[in-house]
C-alpha positions, 0 to 999 in steps of 0.5 A, a space after each residue: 289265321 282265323 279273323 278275331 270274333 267279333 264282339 257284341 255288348 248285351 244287356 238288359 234294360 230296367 228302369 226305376 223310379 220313386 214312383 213305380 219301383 223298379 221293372 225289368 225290360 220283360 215286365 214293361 214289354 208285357 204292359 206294352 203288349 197289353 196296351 197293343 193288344 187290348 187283350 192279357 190273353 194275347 198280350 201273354 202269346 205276343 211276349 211268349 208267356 202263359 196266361 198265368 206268367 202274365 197275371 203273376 207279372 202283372 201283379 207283380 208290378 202293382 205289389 211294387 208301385 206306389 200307383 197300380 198299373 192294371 186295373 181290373 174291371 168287371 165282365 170279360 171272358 175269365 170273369 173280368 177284363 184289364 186295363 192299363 192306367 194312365 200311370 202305365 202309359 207314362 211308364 211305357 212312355 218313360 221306357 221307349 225313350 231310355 231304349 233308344 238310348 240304351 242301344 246307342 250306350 251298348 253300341 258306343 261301349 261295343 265299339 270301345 271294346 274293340 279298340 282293345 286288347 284283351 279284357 273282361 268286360 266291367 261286372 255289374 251288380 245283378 238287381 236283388 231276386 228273392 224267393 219270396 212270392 210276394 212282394 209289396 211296395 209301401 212307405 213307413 208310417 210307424 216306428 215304435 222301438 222296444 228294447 230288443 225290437 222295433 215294429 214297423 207298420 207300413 202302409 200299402 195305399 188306400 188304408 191297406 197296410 202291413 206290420 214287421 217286427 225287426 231287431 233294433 239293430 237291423 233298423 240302425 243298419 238299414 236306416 229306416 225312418 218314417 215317409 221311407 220306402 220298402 218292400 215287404 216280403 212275405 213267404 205265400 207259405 207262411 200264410 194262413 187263411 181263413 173265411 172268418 172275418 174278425 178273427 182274433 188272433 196271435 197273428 200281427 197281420 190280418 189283413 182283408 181281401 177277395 179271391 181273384 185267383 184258384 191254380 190248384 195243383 197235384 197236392 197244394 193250391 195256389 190262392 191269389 188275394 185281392 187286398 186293395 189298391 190292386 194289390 195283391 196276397 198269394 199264398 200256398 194252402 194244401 189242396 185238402 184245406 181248400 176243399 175243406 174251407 170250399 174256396 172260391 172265387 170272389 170269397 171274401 177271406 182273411 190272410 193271417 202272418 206273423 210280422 215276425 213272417 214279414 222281411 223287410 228290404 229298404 229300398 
């Protein structure tokens, strides 16, 4: 008779705070890597991503941090150079210390398991993912209540700031009031730009910013928005649009969405 398998107890490992929001192991093993290395090109080979994975995540966990995480800096190879904040360093530093005891929970429970006859092991709630490529961190600094709706303006840091229209009962049901924190998100394909500054519009969000970023594909271009506080916008534009509106890096343009387009995720 063949010995029973041995068995091993995996996880993840994230960590929250009111803070930074919440991050998963990967993300924080790439701020690691960049502190490590000095370098995003490096720090994306050491963790086994692509340069563009990296700056995705990177923007990320800026979009959903109260504080940034990364900051850019002028010159460097690509254009412009990184550097991690000493808000980082704590957040790496608060991280190393939960892994150690992280490891020791799954051994402890591993070794409880065993004691065991058969079972399954506990079902945890996965963290919420959602399609939507930008998500962005802020606190409600507005409420006006309609009779069917409500808007809700929040504020990203730094005078940048968005506004979403929910139905009155979403409010009631999400318990939303000012000072409380949520993430916005934003669909990059329900965005509009335009190299217009000032231009009226019916769109409720028109909100300013440079272009970091140009990942053109086989029929649509990826356009990466620098909107303050290191925050970034992506949005989805047809690659005829931006020959047509002849993007380019450091442009400053507009980014226009309804705040019908803005989903809110209390948080």
């Amino acid at each position: 008779m063949s010995s029973p398998r041995k068995t091993i107890i995996t996880g993840s490992l994230a960590l929250q705070s009111e803070k930074f929001g919440q991050f998963s192991e990967q993300q924080i093993l790439l701020l690691q890597a960049i502190h490590s290395t000095g370098s995003i090109t490096k720090a994306a080979k050491e963790v086994g991503i692509s340069y563009k994975t990296a700056w995705d995540r990177i923007e990320s966990m800026n979009n959903l941090s109260i504080t940034p995480l990364v900051k850019r800096s002028a010159g460097g190879a690509k254009g412009g150079g990184t550097a991690l904040t000493d808000e980082a360093a704590e957040f790496i530093a608060q991280f190393k210390a939960l892994q150690t005891e992280h490891t020791h929970l799954l051994q402890q429970l591993g070794d409880e398991l065993k004691t065991k006859q058969a079972g399954k092991a506990p079902t945890l709630n996965p963290a919420l993912h959602s399609s939507a490529r930008n998500q962005l961190r802020g606190h409600i600094d507005n409420i006006i209540v309609g009779k069917i709706d409500s808007e809700i303006s929040i504020h990203l840091g730094n005078g940048v700031g968005i506004v979403a229209v929910v139905t009155n009962t979403s409010r009631l049901e999400m318990d939303l009031k000012l000072g409380d924190y949520v993430i916005a998100l934003i669909k990059s394909s329900w965005i509009l730009l335009s190299k217009q500054l000032g231009l009226k519009t019916s769109a409720r969000n028109n909100v300013e910013g440079k272009i970091v970023r140009l990942v053109k594909g086989d029929v649509n271009t990826e356009v990466v928005i620098d909107i303050g506080n290191e925050k970034t916008l992506c949005c989805i534009i047809t690659n005829t649009s931006a020959k047509e509106l002849e993007l380019k890096t450091n442009n400053s343009v507009v980014a226009l969405f309804k705040a019908s387009s803005v989903i809110l995720l209390a948080n």
